[in-house]
N, C-alpha and C positions, 0 to 999 in steps of 0.2 A: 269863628275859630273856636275850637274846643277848648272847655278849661284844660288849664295844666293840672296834672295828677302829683298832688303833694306827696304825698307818701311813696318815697323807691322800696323798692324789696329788695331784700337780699338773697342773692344764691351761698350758702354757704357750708352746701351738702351735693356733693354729687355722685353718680355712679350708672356704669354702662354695660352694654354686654353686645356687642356687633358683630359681622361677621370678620374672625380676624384678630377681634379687640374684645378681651375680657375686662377691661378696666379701661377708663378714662384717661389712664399716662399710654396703656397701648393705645389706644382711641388716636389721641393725639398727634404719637408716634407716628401711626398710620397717616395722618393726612399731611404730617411734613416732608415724609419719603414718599409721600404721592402714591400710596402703594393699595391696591384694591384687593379688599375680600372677596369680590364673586368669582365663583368657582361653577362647575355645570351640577346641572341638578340633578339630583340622586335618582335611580329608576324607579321610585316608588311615585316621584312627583311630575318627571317628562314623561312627554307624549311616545308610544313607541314607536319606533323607525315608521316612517309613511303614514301612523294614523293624523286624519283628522279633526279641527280641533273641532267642538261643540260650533260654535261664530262660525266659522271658516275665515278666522281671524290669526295675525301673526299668536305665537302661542312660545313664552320663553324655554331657551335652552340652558339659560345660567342665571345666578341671582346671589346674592348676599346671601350666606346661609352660616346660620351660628352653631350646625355640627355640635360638637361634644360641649362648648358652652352654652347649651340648653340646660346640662345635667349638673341639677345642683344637691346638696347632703343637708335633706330636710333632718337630721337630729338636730340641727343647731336651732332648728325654727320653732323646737317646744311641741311640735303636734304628736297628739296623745295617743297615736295608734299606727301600726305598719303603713307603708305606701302600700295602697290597691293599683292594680293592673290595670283597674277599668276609671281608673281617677283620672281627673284633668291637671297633668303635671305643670302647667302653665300656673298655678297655686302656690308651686314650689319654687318656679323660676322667677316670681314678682314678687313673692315675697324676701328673697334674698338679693336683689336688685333695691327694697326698700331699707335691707337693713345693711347693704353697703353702704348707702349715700347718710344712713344714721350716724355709721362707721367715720367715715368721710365727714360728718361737722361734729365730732367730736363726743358724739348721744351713742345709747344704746339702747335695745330695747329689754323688756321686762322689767323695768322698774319698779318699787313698791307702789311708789306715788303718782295719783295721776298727773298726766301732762296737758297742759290747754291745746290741741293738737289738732289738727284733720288732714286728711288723706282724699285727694283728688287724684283718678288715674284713668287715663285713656283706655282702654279696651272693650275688646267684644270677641268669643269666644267662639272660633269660625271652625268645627267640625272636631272641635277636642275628641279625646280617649275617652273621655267621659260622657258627654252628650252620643256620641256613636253606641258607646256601650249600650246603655238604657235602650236607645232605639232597637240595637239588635236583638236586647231581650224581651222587648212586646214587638213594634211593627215587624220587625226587617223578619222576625224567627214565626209571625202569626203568617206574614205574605210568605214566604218561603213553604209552610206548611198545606193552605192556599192553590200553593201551583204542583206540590207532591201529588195532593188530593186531585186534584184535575188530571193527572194523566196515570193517577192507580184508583181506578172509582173504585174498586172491587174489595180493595185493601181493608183487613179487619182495624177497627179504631185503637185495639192495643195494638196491632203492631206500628200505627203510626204515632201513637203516644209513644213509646219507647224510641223511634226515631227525631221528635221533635224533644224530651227528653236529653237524648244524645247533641243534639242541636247544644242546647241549653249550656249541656256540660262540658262542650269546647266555646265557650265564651269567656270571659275574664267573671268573677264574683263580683255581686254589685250589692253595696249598702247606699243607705241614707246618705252620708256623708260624702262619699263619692257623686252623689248624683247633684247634692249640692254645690258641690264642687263645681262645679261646672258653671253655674252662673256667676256673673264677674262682680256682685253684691258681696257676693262669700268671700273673694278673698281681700275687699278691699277693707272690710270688717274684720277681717283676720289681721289685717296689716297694723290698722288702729288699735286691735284687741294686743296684740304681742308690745305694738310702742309703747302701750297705756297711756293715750291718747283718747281725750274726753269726747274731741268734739265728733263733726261728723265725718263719713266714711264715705265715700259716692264710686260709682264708676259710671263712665260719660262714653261715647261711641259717636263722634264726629268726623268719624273718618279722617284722612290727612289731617286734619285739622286738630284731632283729639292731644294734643302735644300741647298745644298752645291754649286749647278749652281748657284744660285741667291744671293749666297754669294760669291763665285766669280767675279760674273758682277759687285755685289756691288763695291769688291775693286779694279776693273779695273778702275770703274768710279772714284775714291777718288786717286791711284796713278797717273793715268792719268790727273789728275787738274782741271777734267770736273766736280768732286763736291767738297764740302766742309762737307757733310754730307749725310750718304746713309741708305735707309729703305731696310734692307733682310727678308723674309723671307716667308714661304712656307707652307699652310692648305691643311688639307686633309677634305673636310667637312661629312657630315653626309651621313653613307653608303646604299646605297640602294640593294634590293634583283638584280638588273639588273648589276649591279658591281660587284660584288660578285660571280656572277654565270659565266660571263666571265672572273673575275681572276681566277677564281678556275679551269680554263682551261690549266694554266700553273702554279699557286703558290700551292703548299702543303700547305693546310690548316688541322686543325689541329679537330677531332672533339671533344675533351677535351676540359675542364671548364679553366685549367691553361695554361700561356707558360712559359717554364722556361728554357732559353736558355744556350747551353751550357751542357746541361745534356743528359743523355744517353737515358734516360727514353721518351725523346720532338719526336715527331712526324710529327711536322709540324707548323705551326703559327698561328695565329690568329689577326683578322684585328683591327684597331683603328681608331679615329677619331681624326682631333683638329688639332692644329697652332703657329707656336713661330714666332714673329719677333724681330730683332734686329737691332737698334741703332748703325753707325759705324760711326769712325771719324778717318783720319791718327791720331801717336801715338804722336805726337809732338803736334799735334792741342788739343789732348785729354788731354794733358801734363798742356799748354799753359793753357787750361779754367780748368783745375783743376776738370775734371770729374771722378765722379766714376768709374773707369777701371774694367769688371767684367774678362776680358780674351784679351790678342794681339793674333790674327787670323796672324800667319807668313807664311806659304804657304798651298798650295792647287795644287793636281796631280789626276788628271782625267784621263780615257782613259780606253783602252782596255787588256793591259800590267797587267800580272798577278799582286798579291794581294802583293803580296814584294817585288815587282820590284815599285810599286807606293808609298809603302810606305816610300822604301829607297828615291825615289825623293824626296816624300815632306819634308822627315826630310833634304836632302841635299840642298833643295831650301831656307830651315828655317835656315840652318847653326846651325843643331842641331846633332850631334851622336848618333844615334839608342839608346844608352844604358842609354842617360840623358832623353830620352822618361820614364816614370813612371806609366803612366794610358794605357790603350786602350780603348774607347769605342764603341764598334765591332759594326757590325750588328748584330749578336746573335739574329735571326729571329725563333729559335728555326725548320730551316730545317735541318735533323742532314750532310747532306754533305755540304752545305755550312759553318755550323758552325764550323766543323772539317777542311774545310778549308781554315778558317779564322785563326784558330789555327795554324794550320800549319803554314802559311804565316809567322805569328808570329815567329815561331820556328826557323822557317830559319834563321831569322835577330837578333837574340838573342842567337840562340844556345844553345847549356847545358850550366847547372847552373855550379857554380866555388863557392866554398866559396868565400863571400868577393865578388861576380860579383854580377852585375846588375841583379834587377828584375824587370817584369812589369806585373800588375795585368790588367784581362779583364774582362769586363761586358758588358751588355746590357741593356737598360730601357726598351726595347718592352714588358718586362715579367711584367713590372708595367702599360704603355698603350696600351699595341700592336703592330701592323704591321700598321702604320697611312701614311704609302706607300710614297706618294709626302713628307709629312710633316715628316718621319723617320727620314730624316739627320735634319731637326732643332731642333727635340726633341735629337737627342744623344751629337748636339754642345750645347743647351741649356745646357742641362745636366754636360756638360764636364764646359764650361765654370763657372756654380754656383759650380764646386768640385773646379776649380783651385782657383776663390774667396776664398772659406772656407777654401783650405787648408788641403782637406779632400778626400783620396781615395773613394769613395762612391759603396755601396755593390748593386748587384741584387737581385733579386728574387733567394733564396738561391736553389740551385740546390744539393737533395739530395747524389744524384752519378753521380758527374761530370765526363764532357769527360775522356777516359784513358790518353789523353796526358796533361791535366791539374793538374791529380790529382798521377801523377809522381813525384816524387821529385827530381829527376835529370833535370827538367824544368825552365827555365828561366820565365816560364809566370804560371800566378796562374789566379785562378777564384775567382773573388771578391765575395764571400758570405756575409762578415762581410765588415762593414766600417772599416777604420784603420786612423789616423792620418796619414799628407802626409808630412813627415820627408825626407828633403834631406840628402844624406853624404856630399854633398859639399857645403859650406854657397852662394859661389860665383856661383854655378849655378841657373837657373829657374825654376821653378817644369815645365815642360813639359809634354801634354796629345796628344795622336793622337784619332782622329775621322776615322772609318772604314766604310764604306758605299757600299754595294752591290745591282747591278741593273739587271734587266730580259734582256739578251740579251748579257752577259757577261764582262759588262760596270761595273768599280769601282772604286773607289776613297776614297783618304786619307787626311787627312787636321789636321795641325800640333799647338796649341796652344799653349802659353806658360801664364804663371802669369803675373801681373800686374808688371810695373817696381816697385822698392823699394828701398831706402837709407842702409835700417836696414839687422841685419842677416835675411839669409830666412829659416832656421830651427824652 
């Protein structure tokens, strides 16, 4: 058995941006009135009527998509120069996602003084304004010049110079700082540099997974003494048709308007956009200032090791018992073999129902924003975290004929359709929730929260 992990974290900062949901009380909102963001997707990003896809693979026609909350008013963010055309506005939209959740526990940034601080954050930078740009100004405008040349041999060199020229001069203006832009180092140093935040800065690209990495690193940094205070979290920004057509070379996507994970009827997924960060601080420090606790983050089990082999760690790392677990909030990506077995997983560690034994309901938010891929695990811990706050098992996108092994009664595990008040039998235990997380390559991970500490009963 794994040691138990002494030190809980505290969440004490949070802040969202999904499709639908600009802030974490709409977030919330959103998943009590069961009510989904995806919408179809814009013609810059579907396929056109009849084309085929690159795979000859399903290829989506709707997804989470965060529309005009992309677009944020970088004067507040201190940067010393106009917005470029040809910049990577993904800069603009994590770093104001970092200084809501500062907002949200009670900090701000620019400080005089420095902060003992670090900054962990999911992303990878999939075809920005910025990266495009540069390319267009050497490859895409050298190969285009290239293929002129091949079918005008004859053509004098000034008049193709004044054409690749003209090239040039309908492109967006590119600097230094734009170009740096673009790699996901820059902003997370940015992020650090504006908190005034000492320690370090990272950005991690673990796919699905990067939610939960960067939550990790966070509490490495905070048990290890190297901070006092740490920024996680993890965006998936605005989808393009070139992303999309390379995930759909291994993700089932789904060509349906809905996802509704967990159901018989789900086919496949559908993608999302957007970004949660969070506020951490050990739980004693969190105690000590008297901050709003929205969830203690007690372990975290990653790896390769089937789905209830990881699970049982991380409840063993939290020094929790499988059966004071209450919530699950799965992946539920609406692939029907992964979803079934995620259930499974579940089943093992639970077993059949017993009068009078433990139950635990499962859902998923992808079916309210999507498959938001990098940014999936901070939407399912945001999520988990604001149910353990309220107190409140929180329902999915209602799934009219759920899996056969959920909607068995001989089952330990049920599908949250309905919200329910989140009632312990024992005053003296935690309400506890586990986060499930599934990755392409066989890679998954479980991460174990419990509620805020308390004086009073917790029924």
């Amino acid at each position: 058995m794994a040691a138990v992990e002494s030190c809980p974290i505290a969440i004490v900062g949070v802040s969202c941006r999904f499709a639908g949901a600009p802030d974490p009380g709409s977030f919330w909102r959103q998943i009590m009135h069961r009510e989904s963001g995806i919408a179809a997707l814009g013609a810059e990003t579907a396929l056109a009527p009849g084309a085929a896809n690159l795979f000859d693979r399903p290829y989506p026609t709707h997804g989470g998509l965060l529309g005009e909350l992309y677009a944020c008013d970088a004067r507040g963010q201190n940067f010393p120069r106009q917005l470029n055309a040809g910049e990577n506005q993904d800069l603009y939209f994590v770093v104001q996602l970092a200084f809501d959740a500062l907002a949200d526990a009670g900090m701000r940034p620019h400080v005089p003084e420095p902060v003992r601080g670090t900054v962990r954050m999911g992303y990878a930078p999939p075809f920005s304004s910025s990266t495009v740009n540069w390319l267009e100004h050497t490859f895409f405008v050298d190969q285009t010049m290239d293929v002129i040349r091949s079918f005008f041999r004859q053509a004098p060199e000034e008049v193709l110079g004044t054409v690749r020229a003209k090239l040039v001069e309908s492109l967006p203006t590119p600097d230094a700082a734009s170009f740096l832009s673009g790699a996901g180092h820059r902003i997370a140093g940015w992020i650090a540099r504006e908190c005034s935040f000492s320690g370090g800065a990272t950005t991690l690209d673990a796919g699905a997974l990067s939610g939960i990495a960067s939550l990790r690193a966070a509490m490495d940094d905070l048990r290890s003494g190297r901070a006092d205070v740490a920024l996680a979290g993890a965006v998936e920004p605005p989808l393009s048709r070139a992303f999309l057509e390379g995930v759909s070379g291994e993700v089932l996507f789904s060509t349906e308007g809905d996802l509704v994970p967990f159901s018989r009827d789900a086919r496949g997924t559908l993608p999302g956009e957007g970004g949660a960060f969070f506020v951490l601080k050990r739980e004693a420090d969190a105690l000590r200032a008297k901050d709003r606790i929205y969830a203690l983050v007690r372990a975290v089990a990653c790896g390769s090791s089937p789905r209830d082999v990881l699970l049982q760690a991380a409840a063993d790392r939290a020094g929790a018992p499988t059966e004071s677990i209450q919530l699950i909030e799965a992946d539920g990506c609406g692939i029907p073999e992964i979803d079934a077995a995620e259930v499974a997983a579940v089943q093992k560690l639970w077993g059949e129902h017993r009068p009078g034994g433990p139950l635990v309901g499962i859902g998923s938010v992808k079916g309210n924003v999507g498959h938001c891929f990098r940014a999936s695990a901070a939407a399912a811990i945001l999520k988990t975290a604001l149910a353990l706050r309220r107190k409140v098992l929180p329902p999915q996108i209602a799934a009219e004929r759920p899996l056969d092994e959920l909607a068995n009664l001989g089952s330990s595990a049920y599908l949250l359709n309905d919200a329910r008040p989140w009632v312990t039998g024992d005053p003296s235990s935690p309400r506890r929730a586990a986060v499930l997380v599934d990755s392409l390559g066989g890679r998954h991970a479980a991460l174990v929260l419990e509620e805020e500490p308390t004086t009073g009963d917790r029924t």
